[in-house]
C-alpha positions, 0 to 999 in steps of 0.5 A: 361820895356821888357813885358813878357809873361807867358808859361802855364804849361802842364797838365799832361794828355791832349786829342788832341782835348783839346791841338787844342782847347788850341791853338787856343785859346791862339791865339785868346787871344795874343793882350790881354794876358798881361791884360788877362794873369791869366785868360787865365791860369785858362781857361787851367786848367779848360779845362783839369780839370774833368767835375764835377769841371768845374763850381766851377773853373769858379765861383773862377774865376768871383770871383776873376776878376769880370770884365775884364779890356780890355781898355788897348788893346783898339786899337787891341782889339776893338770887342768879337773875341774870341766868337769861341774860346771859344764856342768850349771851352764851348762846351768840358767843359759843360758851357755855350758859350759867344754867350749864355751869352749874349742878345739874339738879339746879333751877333756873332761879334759886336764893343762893343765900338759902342754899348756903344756910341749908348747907352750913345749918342743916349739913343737908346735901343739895348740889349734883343731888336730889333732883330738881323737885325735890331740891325745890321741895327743900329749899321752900321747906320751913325748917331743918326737920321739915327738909329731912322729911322730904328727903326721905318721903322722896327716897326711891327718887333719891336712890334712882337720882344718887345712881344717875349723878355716879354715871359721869364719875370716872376720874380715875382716884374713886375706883376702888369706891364707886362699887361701895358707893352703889353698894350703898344705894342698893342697901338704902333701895332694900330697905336695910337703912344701917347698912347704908349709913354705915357703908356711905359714911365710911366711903365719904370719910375715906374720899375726904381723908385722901383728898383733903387729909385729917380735917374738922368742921372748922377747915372745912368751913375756912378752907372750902367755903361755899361763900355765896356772895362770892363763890363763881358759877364755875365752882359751885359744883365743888364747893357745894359739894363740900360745903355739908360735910362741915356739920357731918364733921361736928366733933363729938365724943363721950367723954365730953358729957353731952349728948350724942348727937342725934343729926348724921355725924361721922364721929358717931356712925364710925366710932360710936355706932348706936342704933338712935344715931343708924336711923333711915333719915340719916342713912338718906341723908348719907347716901345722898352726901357720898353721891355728891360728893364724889360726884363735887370731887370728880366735878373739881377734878374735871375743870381744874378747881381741885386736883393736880392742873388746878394751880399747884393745890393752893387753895384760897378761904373764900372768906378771908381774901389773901390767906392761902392754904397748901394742899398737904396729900397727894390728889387721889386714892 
């Protein structure tokens, strides 16, 4: 079957610098089009639309495609190279840039598609958390081992990085956690790595168990998937954040007979302590996982993508399209 591509009508009135913009925007989207064809349309109108209209479109349009389905492209469209085109965009409508939309400690340009392997493979936090630097230090890393090594070679950045993201946090449900939080950062500062582990793991359990409920590796790669081919900008903050406590919470306990898992598990840090599991990489890796995710949870909170104004708490699998999941626990502490 011959594919066949649209030919957006023509506004009637266009400024030269909307018809530039228009360009080479289209430009940026050609590998895409096909799956991105509708809302491409959307993005011209909405550029020559008046100010005051730019955001109920745009809302119409998260509505109507809540997430864009890029999987289909894969192999020619395998990073956000479309950041420019649309910041310039943004720039003319008054929205928001994609670079804005996105964890402050991200790039311009990055493989989203590594970031998710990081996620899933390593359990390896990188959304709110570290610092730009570092974070492309990780991801152009060759290994799980080689990405932990630059972490804790980064530590005191890290520690100054996991304050910094908490600074904004203030949603009212982390109260009674963000002293403990920095209490932990303190401790991995001072060098008392164990402490911080043990700290750091028990606040992240306990913002998970009240957000989420009793959860396991496999809910939280179902239910809050990170999937990058189709996960939108908006909510890459949440569920990026998310996204690494499916290997925190692989499941492991002695009387399985195999051996105690050596990577951050919250299963052997809170009930089956051992000074070979307490150990400075994990302790780093710990604290950087608590700060991002308080910092995800407050993020969702924030723009409506979890909590109580996010559209009743029902969730969708990212990667089963039409299946649903109820939130069972009231949001919050």
């Amino acid at each position: 079957m011959t594919e066949e591509f649209f030919e957006p009508e023509e506004p009637s009135e266009i400024s030269p610098e909307i018809e530039e913009i228009r360009k080479k925007l289209a430009q940026s989207l050609a590998p895409a089009q096909v799956a991105a064809s509708g809302v491409l349309k959307t993005m011209e109108i909405v550029a020559a639309s008046q100010a005051k209209m730019v955001s109920d479109a745009m809302d119409a349009v998260k509505n109507a495609m809540p997430k864009w389905d890029f999987s289909v492209v894969l192999p020619e469209f395998p990073r956000f190279q479309i950041a420019e085109a649309l910041s310039r965009l943004a720039s003319v409508s008054g929205l928001p840039s994609l670079h804005e939309r996105l964890p402050s400690n991200w790039p311009d340009e990055f493989d989203i598609y590594a970031i998710e392997e990081i996620f899933y493979t390593d359990g390896l936090p990188l959304a709110w958390v570290p610092r730009e630097e570092t974070f492309c230090l990780m991801l152009n890393a060759s290994n799980r081992s080689s990405r932990v090594e630059v972490l804790v070679n980064n530590r005191e950045k890290l520690v100054e990085d996991c304050k910094a993201v908490l600074k904004p946090v203030t949603h009212s449900a982390f109260v009674g956690q963000l002293p403990l939080a920095h209490d932990a950062i303190g401790a991995l500062k001072n060098g008392h790595h164990t402490a911080a582990q043990a700290l750091a793991v028990a606040v992240t359990e306990t913002v998970v168990l009240h957000e989420f409920g009793k959860v396991d590796a496999d809910a939280i790669k179902k239910r809050w998937r990170f999937d990058a081919g189709k996960v939108t900008a908006a909510d890459v903050g949440f569920f990026g954040a998310i996204a690494p406590l499916a290997k925190f919470y692989t499941p492991w306990h002695p009387a399985s007979k195999k051996a105690r898992l050596k990577e951050l598990s919250r299963h052997v840090s809170v009930h089956q302590a051992h000074i070979d599991h307490l150990t400075e990489s994990n302790a780093v890796i710990a604290v950087a996982l608590m700060a991002s995710v308080l910092r995800g949870f407050d993020h969702g909170y924030k723009n409506n993508i979890w909590g109580e104004n996010s559209g009743d708490n029902i969730f969708y699998d990212l990667s089963c399209p039409g299946d649903s999941v109820n939130k069972s626990v009231t949001p919050g502490l």
